[in-house]
C-alpha positions as CSV (number, residue, x, y, z in Angstrom):
1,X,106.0,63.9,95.1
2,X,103.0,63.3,97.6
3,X,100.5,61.2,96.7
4,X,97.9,58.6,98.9
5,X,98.2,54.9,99.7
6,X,96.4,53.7,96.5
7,X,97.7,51.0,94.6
8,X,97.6,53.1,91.6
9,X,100.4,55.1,93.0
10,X,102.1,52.5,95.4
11,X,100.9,48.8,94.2
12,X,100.4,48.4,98.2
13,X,97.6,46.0,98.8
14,X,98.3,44.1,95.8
15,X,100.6,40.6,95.0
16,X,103.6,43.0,93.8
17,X,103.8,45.7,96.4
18,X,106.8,43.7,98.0
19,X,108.2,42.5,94.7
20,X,109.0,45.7,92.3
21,X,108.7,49.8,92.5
22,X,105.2,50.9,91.1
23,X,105.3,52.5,87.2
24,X,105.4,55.7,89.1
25,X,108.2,55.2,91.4
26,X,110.0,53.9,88.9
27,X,109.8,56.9,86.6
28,X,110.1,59.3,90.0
29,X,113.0,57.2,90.1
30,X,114.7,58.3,86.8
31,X,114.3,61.6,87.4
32,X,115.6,61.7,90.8
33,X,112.7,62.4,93.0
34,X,111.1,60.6,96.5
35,X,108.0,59.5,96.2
36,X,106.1,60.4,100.0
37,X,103.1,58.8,101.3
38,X,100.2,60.8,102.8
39,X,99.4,58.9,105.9
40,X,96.4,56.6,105.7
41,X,93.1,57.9,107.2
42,X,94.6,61.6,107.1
43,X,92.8,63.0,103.5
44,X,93.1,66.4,104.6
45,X,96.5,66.2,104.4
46,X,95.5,66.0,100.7
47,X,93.2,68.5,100.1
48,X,93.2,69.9,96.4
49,X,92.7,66.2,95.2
50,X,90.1,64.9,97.6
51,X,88.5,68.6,97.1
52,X,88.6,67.4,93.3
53,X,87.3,64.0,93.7
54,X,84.2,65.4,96.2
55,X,83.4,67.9,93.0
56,X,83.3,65.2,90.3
57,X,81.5,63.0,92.8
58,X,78.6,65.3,93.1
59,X,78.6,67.0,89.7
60,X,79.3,63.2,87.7
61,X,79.0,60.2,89.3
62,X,76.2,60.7,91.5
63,X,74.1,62.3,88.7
64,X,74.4,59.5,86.5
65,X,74.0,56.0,85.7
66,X,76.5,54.5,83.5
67,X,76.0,50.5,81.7
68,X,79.8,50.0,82.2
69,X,83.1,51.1,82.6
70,X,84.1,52.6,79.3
71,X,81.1,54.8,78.7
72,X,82.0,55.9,82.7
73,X,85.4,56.7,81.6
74,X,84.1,58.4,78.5
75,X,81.3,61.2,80.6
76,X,84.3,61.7,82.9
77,X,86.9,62.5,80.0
78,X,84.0,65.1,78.9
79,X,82.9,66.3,82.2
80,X,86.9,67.1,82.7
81,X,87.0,69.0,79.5
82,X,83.8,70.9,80.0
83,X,85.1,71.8,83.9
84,X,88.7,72.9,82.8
85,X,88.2,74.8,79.4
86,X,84.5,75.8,79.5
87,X,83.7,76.4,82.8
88,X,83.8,79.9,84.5
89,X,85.7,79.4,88.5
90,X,84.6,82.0,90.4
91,X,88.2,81.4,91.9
92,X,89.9,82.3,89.2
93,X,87.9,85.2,88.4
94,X,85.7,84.0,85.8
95,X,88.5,82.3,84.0
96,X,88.5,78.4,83.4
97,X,91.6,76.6,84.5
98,X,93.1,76.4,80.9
99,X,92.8,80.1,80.3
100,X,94.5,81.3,84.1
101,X,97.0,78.5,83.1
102,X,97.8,80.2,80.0
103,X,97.7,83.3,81.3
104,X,100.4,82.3,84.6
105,X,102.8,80.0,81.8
106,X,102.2,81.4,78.8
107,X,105.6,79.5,77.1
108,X,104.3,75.8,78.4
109,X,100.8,76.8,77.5
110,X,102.3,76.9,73.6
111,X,102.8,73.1,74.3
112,X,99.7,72.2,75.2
113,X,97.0,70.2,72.7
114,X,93.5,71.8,72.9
């Protein structure tokens, strides 16, 4: 799995990154897969998600004023649920991302909550 340098992913930058494997390496871990780092300062190298964060960046977060963290993480849990199951992409041909995933995996679509 690719991901960036954040600490999310890595814990690099923080007291533990020389101590113990970040939550996700650990679990990457289990299931026997390498975790690789995009190389810092290269984002294009990591396109669909800085593509993803520009979107809810102009569409969210620079629309709006929030008082404080929780109600921020609250607009952004409906803003994602608006722009994946309401949301025409003219992409996907007028489909939102939940309906062309249904569509392409129609058996893991069944285990999916709405």
């Amino acid at each position: 799995m690719w991901t960036d340098n954040a600490w999310v992913f890595t814990l690099k930058y923080t007291k533990w990154s020389e101590e113990k494997q970040s939550p996700l390496d650990q679990v990457l871990a289990k299931w026997g897969m390498i975790h690789g780092l995009i190389p810092k300062g290269q984002p294009w190298k990591n396109g669909l998600v800085e593509r993803s964060h520009r979107t809810d960046n102009e569409n969210l977060f620079k629309a709006m004023e929030f008082r404080d963290s929780e109600e921020r993480r609250y607009y952004f849990w409906l803003w994602e649920r608006w722009y994946n199951h309401e949301r025409p992409h003219q992409g996907l041909g007028g489909k939102t991302p939940v309906e062309k995933f249904k569509e392409l995996f129609p058996l893991h679509a069944r285990c999916m909550l709405s």
